[in-house]
mmCIF file of the C-alpha atoms, coordinates in Angstrom:
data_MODEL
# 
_entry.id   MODEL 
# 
loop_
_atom_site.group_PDB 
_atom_site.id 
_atom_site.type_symbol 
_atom_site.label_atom_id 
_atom_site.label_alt_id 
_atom_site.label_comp_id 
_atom_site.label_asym_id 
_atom_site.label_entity_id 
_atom_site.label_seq_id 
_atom_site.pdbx_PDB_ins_code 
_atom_site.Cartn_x 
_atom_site.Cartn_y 
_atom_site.Cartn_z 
_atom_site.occupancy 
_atom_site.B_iso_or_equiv 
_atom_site.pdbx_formal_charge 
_atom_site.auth_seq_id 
_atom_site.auth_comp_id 
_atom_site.auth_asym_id 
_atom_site.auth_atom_id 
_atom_site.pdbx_PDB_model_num 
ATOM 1   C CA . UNK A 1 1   ? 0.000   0.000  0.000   1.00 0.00 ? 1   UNK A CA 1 
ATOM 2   C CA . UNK A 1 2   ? 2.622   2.324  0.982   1.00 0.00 ? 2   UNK A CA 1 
ATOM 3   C CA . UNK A 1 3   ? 5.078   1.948  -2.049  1.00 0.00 ? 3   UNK A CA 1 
ATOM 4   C CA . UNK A 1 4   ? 2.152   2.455  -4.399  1.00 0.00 ? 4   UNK A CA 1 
ATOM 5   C CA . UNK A 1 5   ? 0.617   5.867  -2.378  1.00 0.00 ? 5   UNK A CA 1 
ATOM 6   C CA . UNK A 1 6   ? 4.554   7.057  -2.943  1.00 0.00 ? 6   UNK A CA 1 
ATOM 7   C CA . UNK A 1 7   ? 4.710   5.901  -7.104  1.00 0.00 ? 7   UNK A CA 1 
ATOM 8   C CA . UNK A 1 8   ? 0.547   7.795  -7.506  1.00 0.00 ? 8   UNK A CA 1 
ATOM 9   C CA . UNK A 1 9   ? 2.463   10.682 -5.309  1.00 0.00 ? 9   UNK A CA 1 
ATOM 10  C CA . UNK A 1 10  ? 5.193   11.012 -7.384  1.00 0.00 ? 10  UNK A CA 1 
ATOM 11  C CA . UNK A 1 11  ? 3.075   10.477 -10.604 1.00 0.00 ? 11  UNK A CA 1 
ATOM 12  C CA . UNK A 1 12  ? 0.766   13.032 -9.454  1.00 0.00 ? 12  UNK A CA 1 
ATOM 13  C CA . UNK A 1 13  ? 3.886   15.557 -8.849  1.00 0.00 ? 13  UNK A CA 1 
ATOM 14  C CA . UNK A 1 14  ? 4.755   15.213 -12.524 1.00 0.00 ? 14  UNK A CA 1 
ATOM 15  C CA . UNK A 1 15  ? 1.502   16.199 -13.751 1.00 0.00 ? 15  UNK A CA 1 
ATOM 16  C CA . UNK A 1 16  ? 1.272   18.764 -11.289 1.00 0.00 ? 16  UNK A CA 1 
ATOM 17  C CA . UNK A 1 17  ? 4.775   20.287 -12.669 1.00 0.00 ? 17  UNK A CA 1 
ATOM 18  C CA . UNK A 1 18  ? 4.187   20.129 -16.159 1.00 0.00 ? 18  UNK A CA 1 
ATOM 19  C CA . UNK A 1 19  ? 0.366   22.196 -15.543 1.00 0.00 ? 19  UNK A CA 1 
ATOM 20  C CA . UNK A 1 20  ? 2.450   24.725 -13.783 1.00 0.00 ? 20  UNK A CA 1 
ATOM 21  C CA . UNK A 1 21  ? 4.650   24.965 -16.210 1.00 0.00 ? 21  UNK A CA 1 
ATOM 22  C CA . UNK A 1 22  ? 2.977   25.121 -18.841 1.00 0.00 ? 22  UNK A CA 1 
ATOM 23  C CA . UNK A 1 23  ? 0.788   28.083 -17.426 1.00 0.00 ? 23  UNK A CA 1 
ATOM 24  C CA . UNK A 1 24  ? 3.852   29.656 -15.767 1.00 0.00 ? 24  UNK A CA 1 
ATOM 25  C CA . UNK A 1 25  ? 5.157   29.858 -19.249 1.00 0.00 ? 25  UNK A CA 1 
ATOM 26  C CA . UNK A 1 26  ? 1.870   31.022 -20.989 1.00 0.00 ? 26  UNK A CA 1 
ATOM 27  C CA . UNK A 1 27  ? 1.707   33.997 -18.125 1.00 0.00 ? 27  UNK A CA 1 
ATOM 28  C CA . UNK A 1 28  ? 5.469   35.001 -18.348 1.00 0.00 ? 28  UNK A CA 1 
ATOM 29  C CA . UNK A 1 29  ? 5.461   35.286 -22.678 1.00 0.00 ? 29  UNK A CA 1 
ATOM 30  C CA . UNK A 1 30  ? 2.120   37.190 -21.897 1.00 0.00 ? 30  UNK A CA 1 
ATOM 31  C CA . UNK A 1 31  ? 3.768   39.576 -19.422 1.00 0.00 ? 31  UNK A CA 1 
ATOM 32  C CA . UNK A 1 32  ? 6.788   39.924 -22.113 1.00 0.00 ? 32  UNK A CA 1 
ATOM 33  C CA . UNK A 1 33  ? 4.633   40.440 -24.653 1.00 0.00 ? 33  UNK A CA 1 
ATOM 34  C CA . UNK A 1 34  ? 3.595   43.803 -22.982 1.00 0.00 ? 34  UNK A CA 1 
ATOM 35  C CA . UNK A 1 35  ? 0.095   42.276 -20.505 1.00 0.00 ? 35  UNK A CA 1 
ATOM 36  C CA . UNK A 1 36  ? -0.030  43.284 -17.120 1.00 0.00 ? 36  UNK A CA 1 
ATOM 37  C CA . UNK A 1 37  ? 0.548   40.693 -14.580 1.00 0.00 ? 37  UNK A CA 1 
ATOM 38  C CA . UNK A 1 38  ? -2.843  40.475 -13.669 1.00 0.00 ? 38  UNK A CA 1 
ATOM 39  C CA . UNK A 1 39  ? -4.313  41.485 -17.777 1.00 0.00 ? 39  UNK A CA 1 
ATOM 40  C CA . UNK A 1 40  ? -1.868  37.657 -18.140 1.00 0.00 ? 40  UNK A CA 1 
ATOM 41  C CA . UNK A 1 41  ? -3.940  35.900 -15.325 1.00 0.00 ? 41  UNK A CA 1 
ATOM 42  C CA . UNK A 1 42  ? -7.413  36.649 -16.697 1.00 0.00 ? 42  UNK A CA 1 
ATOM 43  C CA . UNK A 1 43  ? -6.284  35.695 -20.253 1.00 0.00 ? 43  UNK A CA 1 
ATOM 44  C CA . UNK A 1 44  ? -5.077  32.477 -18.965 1.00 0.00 ? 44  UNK A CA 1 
ATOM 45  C CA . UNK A 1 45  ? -8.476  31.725 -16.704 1.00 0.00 ? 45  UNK A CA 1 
ATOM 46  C CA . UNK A 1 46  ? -10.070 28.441 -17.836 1.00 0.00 ? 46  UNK A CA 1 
ATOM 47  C CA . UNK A 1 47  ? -8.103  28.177 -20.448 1.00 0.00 ? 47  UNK A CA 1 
ATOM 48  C CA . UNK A 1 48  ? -6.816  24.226 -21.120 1.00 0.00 ? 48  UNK A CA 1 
ATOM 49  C CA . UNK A 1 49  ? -3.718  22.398 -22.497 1.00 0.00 ? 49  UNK A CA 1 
ATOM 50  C CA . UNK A 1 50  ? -4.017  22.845 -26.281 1.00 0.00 ? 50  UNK A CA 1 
ATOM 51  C CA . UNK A 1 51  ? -4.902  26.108 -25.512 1.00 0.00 ? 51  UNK A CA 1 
ATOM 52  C CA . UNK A 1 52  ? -1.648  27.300 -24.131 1.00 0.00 ? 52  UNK A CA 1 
ATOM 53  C CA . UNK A 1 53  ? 0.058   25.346 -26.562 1.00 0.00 ? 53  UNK A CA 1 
ATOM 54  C CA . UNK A 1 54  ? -1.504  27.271 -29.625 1.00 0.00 ? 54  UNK A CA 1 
ATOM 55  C CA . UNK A 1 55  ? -0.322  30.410 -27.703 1.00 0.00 ? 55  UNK A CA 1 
ATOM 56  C CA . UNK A 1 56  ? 2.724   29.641 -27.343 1.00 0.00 ? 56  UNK A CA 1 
ATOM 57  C CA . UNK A 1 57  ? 3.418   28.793 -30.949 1.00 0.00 ? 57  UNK A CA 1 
ATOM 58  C CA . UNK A 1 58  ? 2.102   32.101 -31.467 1.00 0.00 ? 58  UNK A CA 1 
ATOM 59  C CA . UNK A 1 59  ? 5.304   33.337 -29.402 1.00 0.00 ? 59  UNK A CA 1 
ATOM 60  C CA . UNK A 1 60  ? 7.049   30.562 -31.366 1.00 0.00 ? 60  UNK A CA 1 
ATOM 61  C CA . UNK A 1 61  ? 7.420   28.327 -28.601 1.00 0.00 ? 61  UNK A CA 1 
ATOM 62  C CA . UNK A 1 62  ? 6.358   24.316 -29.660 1.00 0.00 ? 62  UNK A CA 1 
ATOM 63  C CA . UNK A 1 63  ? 5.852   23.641 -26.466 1.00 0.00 ? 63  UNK A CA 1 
ATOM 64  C CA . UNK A 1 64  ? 6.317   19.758 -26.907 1.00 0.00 ? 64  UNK A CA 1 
ATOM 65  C CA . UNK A 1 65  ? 9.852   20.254 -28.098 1.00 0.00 ? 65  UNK A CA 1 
ATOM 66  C CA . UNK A 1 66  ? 11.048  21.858 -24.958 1.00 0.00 ? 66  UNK A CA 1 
ATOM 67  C CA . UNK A 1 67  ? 13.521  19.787 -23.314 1.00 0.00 ? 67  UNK A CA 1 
ATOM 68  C CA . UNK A 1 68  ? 11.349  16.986 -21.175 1.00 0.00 ? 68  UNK A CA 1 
ATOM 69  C CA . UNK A 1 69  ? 12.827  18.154 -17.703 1.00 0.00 ? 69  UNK A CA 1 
ATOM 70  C CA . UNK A 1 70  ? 11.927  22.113 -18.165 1.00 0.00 ? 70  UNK A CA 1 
ATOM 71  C CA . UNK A 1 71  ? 8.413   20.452 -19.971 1.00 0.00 ? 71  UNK A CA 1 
ATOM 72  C CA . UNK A 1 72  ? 7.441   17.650 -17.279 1.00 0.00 ? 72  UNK A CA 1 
ATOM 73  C CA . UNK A 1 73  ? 9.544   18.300 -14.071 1.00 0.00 ? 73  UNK A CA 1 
ATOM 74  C CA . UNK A 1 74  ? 12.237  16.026 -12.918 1.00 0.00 ? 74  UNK A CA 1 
ATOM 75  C CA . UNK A 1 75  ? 12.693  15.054 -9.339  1.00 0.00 ? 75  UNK A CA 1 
ATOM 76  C CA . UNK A 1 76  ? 15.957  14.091 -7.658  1.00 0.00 ? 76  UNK A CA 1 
ATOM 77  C CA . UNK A 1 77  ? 16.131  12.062 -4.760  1.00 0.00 ? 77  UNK A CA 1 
ATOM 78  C CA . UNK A 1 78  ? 19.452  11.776 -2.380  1.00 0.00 ? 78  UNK A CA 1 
ATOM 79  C CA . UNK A 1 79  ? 18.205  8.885  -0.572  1.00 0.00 ? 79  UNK A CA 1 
ATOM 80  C CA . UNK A 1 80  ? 15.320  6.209  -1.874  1.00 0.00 ? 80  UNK A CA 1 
ATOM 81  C CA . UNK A 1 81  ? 15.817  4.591  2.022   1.00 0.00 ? 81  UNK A CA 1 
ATOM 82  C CA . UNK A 1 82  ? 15.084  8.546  3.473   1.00 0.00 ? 82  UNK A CA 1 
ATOM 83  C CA . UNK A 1 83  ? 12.394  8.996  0.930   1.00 0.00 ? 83  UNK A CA 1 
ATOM 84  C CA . UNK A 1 84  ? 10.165  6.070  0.974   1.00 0.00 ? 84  UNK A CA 1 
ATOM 85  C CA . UNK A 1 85  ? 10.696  6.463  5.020   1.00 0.00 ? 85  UNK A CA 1 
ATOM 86  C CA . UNK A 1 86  ? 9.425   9.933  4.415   1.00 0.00 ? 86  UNK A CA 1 
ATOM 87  C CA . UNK A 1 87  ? 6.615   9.278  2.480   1.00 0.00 ? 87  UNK A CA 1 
ATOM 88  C CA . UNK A 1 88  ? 5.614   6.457  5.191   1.00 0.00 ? 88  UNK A CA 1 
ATOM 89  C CA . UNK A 1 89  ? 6.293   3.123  3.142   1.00 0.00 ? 89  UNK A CA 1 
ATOM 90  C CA . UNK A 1 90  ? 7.451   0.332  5.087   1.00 0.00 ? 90  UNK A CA 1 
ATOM 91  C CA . UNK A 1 91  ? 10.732  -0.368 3.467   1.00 0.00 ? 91  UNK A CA 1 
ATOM 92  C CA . UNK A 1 92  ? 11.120  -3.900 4.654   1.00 0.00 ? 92  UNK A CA 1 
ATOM 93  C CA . UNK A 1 93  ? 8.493   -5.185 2.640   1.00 0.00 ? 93  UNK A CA 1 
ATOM 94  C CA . UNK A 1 94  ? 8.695   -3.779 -0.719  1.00 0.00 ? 94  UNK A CA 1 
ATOM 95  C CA . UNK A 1 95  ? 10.829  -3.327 -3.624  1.00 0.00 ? 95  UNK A CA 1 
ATOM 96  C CA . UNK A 1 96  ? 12.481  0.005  -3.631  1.00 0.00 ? 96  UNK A CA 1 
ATOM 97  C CA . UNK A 1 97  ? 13.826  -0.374 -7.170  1.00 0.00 ? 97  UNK A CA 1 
ATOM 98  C CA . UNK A 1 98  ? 10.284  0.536  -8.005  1.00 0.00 ? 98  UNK A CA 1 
ATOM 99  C CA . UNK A 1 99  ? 10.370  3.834  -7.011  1.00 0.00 ? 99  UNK A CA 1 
ATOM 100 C CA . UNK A 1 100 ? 13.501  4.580  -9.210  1.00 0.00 ? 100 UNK A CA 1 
ATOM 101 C CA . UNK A 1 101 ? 11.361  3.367  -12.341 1.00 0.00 ? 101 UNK A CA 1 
ATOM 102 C CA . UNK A 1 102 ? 8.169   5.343  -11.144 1.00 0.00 ? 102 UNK A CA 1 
ATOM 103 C CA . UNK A 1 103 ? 7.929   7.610  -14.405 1.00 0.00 ? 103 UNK A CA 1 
ATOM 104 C CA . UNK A 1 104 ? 8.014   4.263  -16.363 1.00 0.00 ? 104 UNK A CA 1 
ATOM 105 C CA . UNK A 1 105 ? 5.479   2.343  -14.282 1.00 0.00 ? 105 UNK A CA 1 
ATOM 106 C CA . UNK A 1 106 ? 3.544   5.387  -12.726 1.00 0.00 ? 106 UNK A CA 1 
ATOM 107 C CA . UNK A 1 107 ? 1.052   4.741  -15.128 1.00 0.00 ? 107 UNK A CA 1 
ATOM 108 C CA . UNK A 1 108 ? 0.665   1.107  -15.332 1.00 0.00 ? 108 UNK A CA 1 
ATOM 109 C CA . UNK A 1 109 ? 0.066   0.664  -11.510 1.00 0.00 ? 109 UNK A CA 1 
ATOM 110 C CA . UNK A 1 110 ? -2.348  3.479  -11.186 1.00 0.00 ? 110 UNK A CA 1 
ATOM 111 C CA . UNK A 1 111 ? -4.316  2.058  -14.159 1.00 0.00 ? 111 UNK A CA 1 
ATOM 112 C CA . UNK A 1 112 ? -4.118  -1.098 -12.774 1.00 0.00 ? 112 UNK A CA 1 
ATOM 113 C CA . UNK A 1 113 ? -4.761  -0.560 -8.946  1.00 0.00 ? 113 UNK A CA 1 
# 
C-alpha cells in the first residue's frame, strides 16, 4: 500500500509540474509580450492544455519540443531509504527499485490498482 501511495504521489507531482509549467510559461510570454501581470492571469483563466500550446506557438514556442525536464519536471532524490521512510512506506516489505522506475510504471500501476 505504501510503495504504491509514494509511485501515484510522485506520478501526481509530474503532472502537477508540467500544468504549472505550462501556465507559468503562458503567463510570463504574456507579461513579455507587454500584458499586465494580472491582464496575463485573466487571459489564462479556464483556459486548457491545447490552448496554451496554440499560444505559445504564437510566441514561437512548440511547447512539446522543450527539453522533457523544463516540460514535465524532474525530481531528484538523495536517498530512496530517506524517501520512501518519508513518504511512510514500510521499506522492509517492498521493492524500492520501483520507485527509481516510477515515471516508467507510474502509469501502469495506477491504471491497474
Amino acid at each position: 500500500m505504501g510503495l504504491l501511495y509514494a509511485i501515484r504521489h510522485l506520478a501526481w507531482r509530474q503532472v502537477d509540474c508540467h500544468i504549472n509549467n505550462q501556465y507559468n510559461t503562458c503567463f510570463w510570454q504574456l507579461v513579455k509580450s507587454g500584458k499586465s501581470k494580472s491582464e496575463a492571469q485573466n487571459f489564462l483563466k479556464g483556459t486548457q492544455a491545447g490552448d496554451k500550446d496554440k499560444l505559445l506557438k504564437q510566441f514561437g514556442i512548440d511547447y512539446n519540443k522543450l527539453p522533457l525536464m523544463f516540460r514535465q519536471g524532474s525530481s531528484t532524490f538523495l536517498d530512496k531509504v530517506i524517501f520512501l521512510s518519508l513518504l511512510g512506506v514500510n521499506i522492509s516489505c517492498c521493492n524500492i527499485s520501483l520507485v527509481c522506475a516510477f515515471k516508467s510504471i507510474a502509469t501502469t500501476a495506477i491504471l491497474n490498482a
